[in-house]
SETORLUM-724027 format. One record per residue (C-alpha): residue in one letter; x, y, z. Coordinates in steps of 0.05 Angstrom, whole numbers, plus 32768, in hexadecimal, padded with zeros to 4 digits. Each point is the difference from the previous one (the first is absolute). Layout:
AXYZ
...
END
This chain:
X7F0F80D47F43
X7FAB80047FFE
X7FF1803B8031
X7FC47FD88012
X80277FC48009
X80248029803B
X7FC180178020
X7FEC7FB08005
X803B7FF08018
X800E80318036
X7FBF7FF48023
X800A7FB27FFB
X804A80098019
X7FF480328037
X7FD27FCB8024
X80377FC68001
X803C803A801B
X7FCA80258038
X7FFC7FBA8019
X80437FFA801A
X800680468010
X7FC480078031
X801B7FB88021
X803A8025800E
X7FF18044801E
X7FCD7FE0802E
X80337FD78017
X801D80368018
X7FD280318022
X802B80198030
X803880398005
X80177FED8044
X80337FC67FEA
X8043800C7FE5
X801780017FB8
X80327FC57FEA
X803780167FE6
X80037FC57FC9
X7FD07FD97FD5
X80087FBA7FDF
X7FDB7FF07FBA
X7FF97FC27FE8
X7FF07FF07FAE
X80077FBE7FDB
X803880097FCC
X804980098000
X802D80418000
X80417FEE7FD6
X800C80477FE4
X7FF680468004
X7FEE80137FB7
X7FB07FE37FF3
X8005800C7FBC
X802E7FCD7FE7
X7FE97FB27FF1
X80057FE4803F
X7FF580458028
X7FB17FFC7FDF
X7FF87FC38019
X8022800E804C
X7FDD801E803C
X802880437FF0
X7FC380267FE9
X7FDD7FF08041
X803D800E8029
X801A803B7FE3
X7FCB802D7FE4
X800B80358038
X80497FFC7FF2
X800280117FB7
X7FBC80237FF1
X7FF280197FC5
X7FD380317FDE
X7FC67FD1800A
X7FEC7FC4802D
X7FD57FCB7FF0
X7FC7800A8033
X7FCD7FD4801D
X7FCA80047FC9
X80387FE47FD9
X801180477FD3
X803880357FFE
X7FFB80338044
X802D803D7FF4
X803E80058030
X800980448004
X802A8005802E
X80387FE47FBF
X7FEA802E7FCE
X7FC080127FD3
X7FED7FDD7FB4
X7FDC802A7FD6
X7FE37FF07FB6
X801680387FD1
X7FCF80107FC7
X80097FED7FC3
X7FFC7FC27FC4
X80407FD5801C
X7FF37FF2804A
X8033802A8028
X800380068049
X8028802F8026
X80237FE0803F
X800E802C8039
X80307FE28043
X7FF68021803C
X802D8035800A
X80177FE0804C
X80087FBD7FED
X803F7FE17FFF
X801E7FBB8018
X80187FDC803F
X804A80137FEA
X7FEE80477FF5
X800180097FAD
X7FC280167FE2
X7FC97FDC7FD9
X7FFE80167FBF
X7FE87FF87FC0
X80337FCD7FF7
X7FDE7FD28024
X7FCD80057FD5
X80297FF37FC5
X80247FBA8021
X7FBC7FE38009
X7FE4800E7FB2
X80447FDD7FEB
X80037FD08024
X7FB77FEB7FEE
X7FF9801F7FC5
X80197FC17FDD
X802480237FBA
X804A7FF4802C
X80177FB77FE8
X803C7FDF7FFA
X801E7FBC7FD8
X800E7FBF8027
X80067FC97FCF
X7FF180247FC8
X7FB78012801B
X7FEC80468015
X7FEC80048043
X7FE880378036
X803C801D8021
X7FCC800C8039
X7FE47FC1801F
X7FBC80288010
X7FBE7FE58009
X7FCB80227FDC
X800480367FCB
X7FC2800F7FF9
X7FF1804E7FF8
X804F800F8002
X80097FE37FC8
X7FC780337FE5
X803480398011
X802880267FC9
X80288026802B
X800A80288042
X801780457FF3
X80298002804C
X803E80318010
X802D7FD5802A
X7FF4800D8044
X7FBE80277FEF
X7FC47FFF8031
X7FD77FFB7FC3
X7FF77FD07FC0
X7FD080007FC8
X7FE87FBB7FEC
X7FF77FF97FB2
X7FCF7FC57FE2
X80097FE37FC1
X7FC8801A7FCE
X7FC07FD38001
X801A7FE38042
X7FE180238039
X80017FD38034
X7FC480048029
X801A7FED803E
X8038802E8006
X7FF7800C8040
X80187FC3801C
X8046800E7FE1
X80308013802D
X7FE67FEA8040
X800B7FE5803E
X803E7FD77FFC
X8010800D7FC0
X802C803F8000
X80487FE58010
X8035802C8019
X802780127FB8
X803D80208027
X80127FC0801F
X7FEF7FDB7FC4
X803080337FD9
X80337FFC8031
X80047FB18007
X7FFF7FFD7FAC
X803D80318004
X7FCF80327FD2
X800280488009
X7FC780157FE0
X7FC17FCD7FF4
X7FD8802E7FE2
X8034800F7FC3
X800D7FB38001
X7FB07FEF7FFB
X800280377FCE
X802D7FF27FD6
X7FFD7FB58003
X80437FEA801D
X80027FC37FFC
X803B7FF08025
X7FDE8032803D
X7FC37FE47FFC
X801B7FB58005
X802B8019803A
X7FBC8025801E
X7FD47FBF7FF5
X80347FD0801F
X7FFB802B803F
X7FB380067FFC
X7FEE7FB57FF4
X80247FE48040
X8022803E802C
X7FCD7FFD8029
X7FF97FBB8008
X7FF68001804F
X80187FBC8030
X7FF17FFB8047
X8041801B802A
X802780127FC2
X7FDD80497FF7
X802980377FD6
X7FDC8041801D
X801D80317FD6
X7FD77FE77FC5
X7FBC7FFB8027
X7FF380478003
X7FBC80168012
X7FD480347FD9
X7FC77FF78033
X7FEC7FFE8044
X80287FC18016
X80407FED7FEF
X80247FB68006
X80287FFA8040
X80087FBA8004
X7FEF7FBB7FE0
X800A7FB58020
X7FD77FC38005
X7FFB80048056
X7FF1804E7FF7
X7FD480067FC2
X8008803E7FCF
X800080388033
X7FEB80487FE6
X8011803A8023
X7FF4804E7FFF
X8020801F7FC4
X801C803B801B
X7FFC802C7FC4
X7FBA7FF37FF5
X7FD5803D7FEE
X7FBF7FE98007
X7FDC7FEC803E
X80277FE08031
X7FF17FB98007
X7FD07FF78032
X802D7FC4801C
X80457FF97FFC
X80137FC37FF2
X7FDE7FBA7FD5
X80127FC37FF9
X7FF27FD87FC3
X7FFE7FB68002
X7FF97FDA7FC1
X7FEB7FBC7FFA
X801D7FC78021
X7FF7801D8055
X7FD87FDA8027
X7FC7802C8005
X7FD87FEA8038
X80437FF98031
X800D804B7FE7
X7FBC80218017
X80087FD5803C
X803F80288007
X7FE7803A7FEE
X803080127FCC
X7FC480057FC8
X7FCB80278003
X7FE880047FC2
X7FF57FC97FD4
X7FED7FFF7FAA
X80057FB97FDF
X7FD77FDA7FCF
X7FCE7FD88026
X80197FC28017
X804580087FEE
X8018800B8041
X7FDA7FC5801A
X7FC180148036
X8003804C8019
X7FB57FFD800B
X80017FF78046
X803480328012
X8009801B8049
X7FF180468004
X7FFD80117FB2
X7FC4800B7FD7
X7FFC7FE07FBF
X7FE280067FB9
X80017FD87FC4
X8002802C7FC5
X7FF67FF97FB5
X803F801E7FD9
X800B80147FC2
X80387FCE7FF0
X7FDC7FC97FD9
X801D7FB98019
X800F7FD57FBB
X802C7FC57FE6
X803580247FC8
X80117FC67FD6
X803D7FF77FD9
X7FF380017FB2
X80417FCD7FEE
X80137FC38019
X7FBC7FCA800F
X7FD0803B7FFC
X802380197FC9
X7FC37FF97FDA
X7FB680208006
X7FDF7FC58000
X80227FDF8040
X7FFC80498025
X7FB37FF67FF8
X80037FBC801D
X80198018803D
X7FD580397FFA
X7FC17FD48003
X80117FD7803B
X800D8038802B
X7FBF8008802C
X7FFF80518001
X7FBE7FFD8018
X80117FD6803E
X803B8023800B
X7FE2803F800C
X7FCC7FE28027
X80367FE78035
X803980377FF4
X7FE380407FD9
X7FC2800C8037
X7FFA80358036
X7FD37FFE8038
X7FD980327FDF
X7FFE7FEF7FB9
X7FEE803B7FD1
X7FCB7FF57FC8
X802B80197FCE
X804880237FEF
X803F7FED8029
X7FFB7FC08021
X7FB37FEB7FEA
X80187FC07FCF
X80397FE97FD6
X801E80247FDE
X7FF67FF37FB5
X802C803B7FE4
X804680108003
X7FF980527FDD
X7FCA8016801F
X7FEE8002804B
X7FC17FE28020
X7FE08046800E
X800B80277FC2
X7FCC80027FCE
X80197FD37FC9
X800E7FC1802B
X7FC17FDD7FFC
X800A7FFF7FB6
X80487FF18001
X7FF27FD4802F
X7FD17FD07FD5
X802A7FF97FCD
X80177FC28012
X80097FFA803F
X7FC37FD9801C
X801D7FBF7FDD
X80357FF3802D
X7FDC80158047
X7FF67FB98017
X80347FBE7FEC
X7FF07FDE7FCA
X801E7FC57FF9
X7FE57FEC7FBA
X800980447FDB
X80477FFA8020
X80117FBD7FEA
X7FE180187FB2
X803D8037800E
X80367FD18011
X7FEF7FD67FC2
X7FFE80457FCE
X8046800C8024
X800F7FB87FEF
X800A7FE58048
X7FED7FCD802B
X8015801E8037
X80218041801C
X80268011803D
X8003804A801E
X802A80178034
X7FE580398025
X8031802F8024
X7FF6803A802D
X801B8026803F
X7FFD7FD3803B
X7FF17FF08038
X7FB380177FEF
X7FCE7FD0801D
X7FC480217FD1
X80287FF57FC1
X80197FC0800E
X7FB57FE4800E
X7FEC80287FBA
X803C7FCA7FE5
X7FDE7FC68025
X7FB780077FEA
X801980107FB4
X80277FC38003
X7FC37FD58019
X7FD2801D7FC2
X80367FF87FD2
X80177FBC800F
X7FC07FDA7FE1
X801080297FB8
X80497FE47FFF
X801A803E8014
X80347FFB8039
X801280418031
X803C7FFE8028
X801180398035
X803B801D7FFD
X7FFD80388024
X8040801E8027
X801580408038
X802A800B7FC5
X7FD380047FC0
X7FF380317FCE
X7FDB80017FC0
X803B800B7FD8
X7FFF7FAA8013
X7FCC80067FC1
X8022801C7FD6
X80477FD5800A
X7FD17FC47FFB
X800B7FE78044
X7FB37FFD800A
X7FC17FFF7FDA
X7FDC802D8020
X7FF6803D802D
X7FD0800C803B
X800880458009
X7FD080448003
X8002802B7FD3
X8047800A7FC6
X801B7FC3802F
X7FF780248045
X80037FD4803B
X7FEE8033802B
X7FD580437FFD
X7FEC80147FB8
X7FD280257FCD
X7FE780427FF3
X7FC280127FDD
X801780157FC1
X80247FB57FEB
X803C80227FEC
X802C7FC78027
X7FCD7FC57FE4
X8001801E7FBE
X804E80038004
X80027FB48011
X7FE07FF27FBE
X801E80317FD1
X80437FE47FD9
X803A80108008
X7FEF800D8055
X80317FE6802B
X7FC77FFA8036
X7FE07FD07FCA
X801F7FC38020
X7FE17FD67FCE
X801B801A7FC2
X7FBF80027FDE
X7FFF80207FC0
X7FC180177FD4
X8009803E7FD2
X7FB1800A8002
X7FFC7FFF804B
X80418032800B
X7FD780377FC3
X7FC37FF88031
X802B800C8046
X801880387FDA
X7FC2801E7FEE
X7FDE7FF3803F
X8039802E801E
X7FF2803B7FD0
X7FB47FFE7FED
X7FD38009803D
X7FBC80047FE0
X7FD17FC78012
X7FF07FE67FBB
X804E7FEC7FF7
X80077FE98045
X7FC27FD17FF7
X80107FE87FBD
X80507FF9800B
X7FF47FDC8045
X7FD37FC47FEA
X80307FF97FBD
X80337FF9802F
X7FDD7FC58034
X7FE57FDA7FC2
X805280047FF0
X80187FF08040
X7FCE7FC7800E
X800A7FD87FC9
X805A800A8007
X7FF87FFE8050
X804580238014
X7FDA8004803F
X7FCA7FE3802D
X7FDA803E8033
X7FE17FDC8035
X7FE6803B8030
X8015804B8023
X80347FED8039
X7FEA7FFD8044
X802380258029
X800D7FF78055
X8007804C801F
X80097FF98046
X8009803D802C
X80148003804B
X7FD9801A8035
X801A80498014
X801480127FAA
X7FE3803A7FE9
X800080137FAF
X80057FBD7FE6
X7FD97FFB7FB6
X7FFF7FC17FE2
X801D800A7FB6
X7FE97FC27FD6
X802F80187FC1
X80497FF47FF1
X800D803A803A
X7FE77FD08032
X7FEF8020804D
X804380228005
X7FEA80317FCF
X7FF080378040
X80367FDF802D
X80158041800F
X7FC8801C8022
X7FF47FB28030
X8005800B804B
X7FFE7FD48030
X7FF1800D8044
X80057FCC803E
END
């Protein structure tokens, strides 16, 4: 977005990812043991399909677990912004008014099952998030696609893309040059259209996107939105296919997700040959005592106590996923005035004091405070002012300006059930200390947290509340531009959980994605916290902690606080015993 913004955050970001990395190598200083064969990796969500982009897929562990599986033309790196992968293809801005960028696929790169990416690819992803593809259930129009976030596809015109084509040229609508454009089409993001095509029964997606077929595309989105739904021991290979270094071999709840070589790779060669996801729910501590995890990436304390770990070294990290309460705008805080009455007895201050705080706490940016924005991160150079807007009024509890909110709401009293992805011992002690400061205002929190939950709880009304990072993520999250937060507030968003609507606040997302220039991004980012503080769709508390926990004998292990988490590199991890 701000090139100076970039600078800032590189050289704040670079400090937190070295850490990790120089724990690591010294660990292992020696060439005289013997590679193992296998490593096991450990992060703190679930994996329940194969395709990140849909609803629940944004809110799975799949980004974390498979963004060396299905790359993309960018990754999101450890400062938090776009790194070019080319070993997919090249993006290139063409000149011009309308912005236009000229996609080019490698000329080796094809899939697990031997067909060839193309620009096809390329054109399954902008449909299925482009949002324009709808279709009627109960006399409502609704997407076809059940995508997350449409942010900056939705900014797309067209792709000019000859089926089968190495090449595509991406289109913008006039006046809507997304400024992020890079992080389209990334990691995990470009699905493999022939198996979408074949399982639909289509044979040609790119006429059908084309040309709007209706009948094609519902066939196409059916196939998208749960084909590659993935359950422990019931694996369909033939749809996994791999455009990247690893490929799926296997997938049960003794094994883990196990990655192996992809054959047909042309890149590098992974350095080892096999990894072994585990989501949440293993018993972490019996693992490593195992040895059957070697490296570790959770939020900190959601795993229960890895500090002491035998033969690991260990660093607490500030991320870029902002941990927050998404409340539900219908049902008791339905209206503003009781979403501000839990807002004020919500002690953000103490929370971050016990949950938000590294050993070495930085005097500003990432990780310094809580965080009193939800558009613009703590390091860029509009924060502070976004920041003041209102945020400052809800840092501590407040038991009378709460109990002034209740009454405006007309209540006595309010109950709010809190839900999120358990077990997670750091979350479930947030729960306990909100439902102490709470309980003097009248406001009752019950936990309802489950190994089952999802945010989508929110939106079916089965909670009133979310604790969740950032756009509902239990696990890794965020990226330095906001595109995902912004996403989470916009209407319309499947990813905003809480069906929040404000036509003012969706004209300013939109504008912060197409006008970079300072003034606008000042201006348009406190309009948008004076907004958001007074409706409260959601409560920031403070930048996730994350646990990154490396075995003794791992070499080329960088800590990743974004939504790529420290499997970003997996590829190039070797361990040596």
């Amino acid at each position: 977005m701000l090139q100076v913004r970039r600078a800032l955050v590189r050289s704040l970001s670079l400090v937190a990812a070295t850490a990790v990395v120089t724990g690591s190598l010294a660990a292992c200083s020696s060439e005289n043991f013997e590679q193992v064969p296998s490593i096991g990796y450990a992060i703190d969500n679930t994996i329940t399909t194969y395709n990140a982009n849909t609803t629940a897929g944004s809110v799975s562990g799949a980004m974390a677990a498979l963004g060396r599986v299905l790359p993309g033309f960018t990754f999101t790196g450890p400062v938090g912004s776009p790194v070019s992968d080319t070993d997919i293809g090249t993006a290139a801005e063409l000149p011009g008014q309308t912005l236009t960028v000229s996609y080019k696929l490698n000329p080796s790169s094809v899939y697990s099952d031997g067909i060839p990416l193309s620009c096809d690819d390329l054109v399954l992803t902008w449909a299925a998030s482009n949002g324009r593809f709808t279709k009627d259930v109960d006399g409502a129009q609704v997407p076809m696609f059940d995508t997350a976030n449409t942010l900056g596809y939705s900014d797309i015109d067209r792709i000019d893309c000859q089926s089968g084509s190495k090449d595509a040229t991406v289109v913008f609508k006039p006046g809507r040059a997304f400024t992020e454009w890079r992080t389209l089409f990334g990691a995990t993001s470009l699905m493999p259209s022939h198996i979408a095509a074949q399982r639909a029964g289509v044979p040609d997606l790119v006429t059908a996107v084309n040309s709007g077929d209706t009948e094609a595309l519902s066939k196409i989105a059916d196939f998208w939105n749960t084909g590659w739904n993935m359950v422990p021991g019931q694996l369909d290979k033939t749809v996994l296919v791999s455009s990247g270094p690893y490929r799926v071999d296997e997938y049960t709840e003794d094994g883990g997700l196990v990655l192996v070589a992809n054959e047909r790779w042309w890149g590098n060669k992974p350095a080892t040959d096999r990894i072994v996801v585990w989501p949440r729910g293993v018993d972490l501590v019996k693992d490593v005592d195992s040895q059957s995890i070697e490296v570790i990436d959770v939020g900190a304390g959601a795993a229960g106590n890895l500090g002491e770990l035998s033969g690991f070294s260990t660093v607490q990290i500030p991320s870029r996923s902002i941990e927050q309460f998404i409340l539900a705008t219908s049902g008791t805080l339905g209206d503003d005035a009781a979403r501000r009455a839990f807002a004020h007895c919500v002690p953000r201050a103490a929370l971050f004091d016990q949950f938000g705080k590294t050993p070495n706490v930085p005097a500003t940016g990432v990780g310094s405070g809580v965080v009193d924005s939800r558009l613009a991160v703590p390091d860029s150079l509009v924060y502070r002012d976004a920041a003041a807007a209102d945020g400052d009024r809800y840092s501590n509890a407040d038991v009378a300006a709460a109990k002034v909110s209740l009454s405006e709401a007309g209540l006595d009293e309010l109950t709010v059930r809190v839900g999120y992805l358990a077990p997670d011992p750091a979350r479930a002690q947030i729960v306990s200390e909100v439902k102490a400061a709470c309980a003097p205002a009248g406001i009752t929190i019950e936990d309802v947290s489950s190994s089952s939950f999802e945010p989508q709880a929110l939106r079916d009304g089965d909670v009133d509340a979310v604790l969740a990072g950032t756009a509902g993520q239990a696990g890794a999250a965020g990226m330095v531009d906001m595109i995902d937060a912004r996403g989470a507030l916009r209407g319309g968003n499947s990813s905003n959980f809480s069906g929040y609507e404000n036509p003012r606040i969706d004209q300013i997302i939109d504008q912060l994605n197409t006008d970079p220039g300072i003034a606008a991004q000042l201006g348009l980012s406190v309009e948008a916290e004076n907004i958001l503080w007074t409706q409260v769709p959601t409560i920031p508390l403070f930048n996730q902690v994350r646990t990154v926990a490396v075995a003794q004998g791992m070499s080329a292990v960088a800590a990743n606080p974004t939504r790529s988490a420290t499997g970003w590199n997996m590829d190039r991890w070797v361990l040596r015993r």
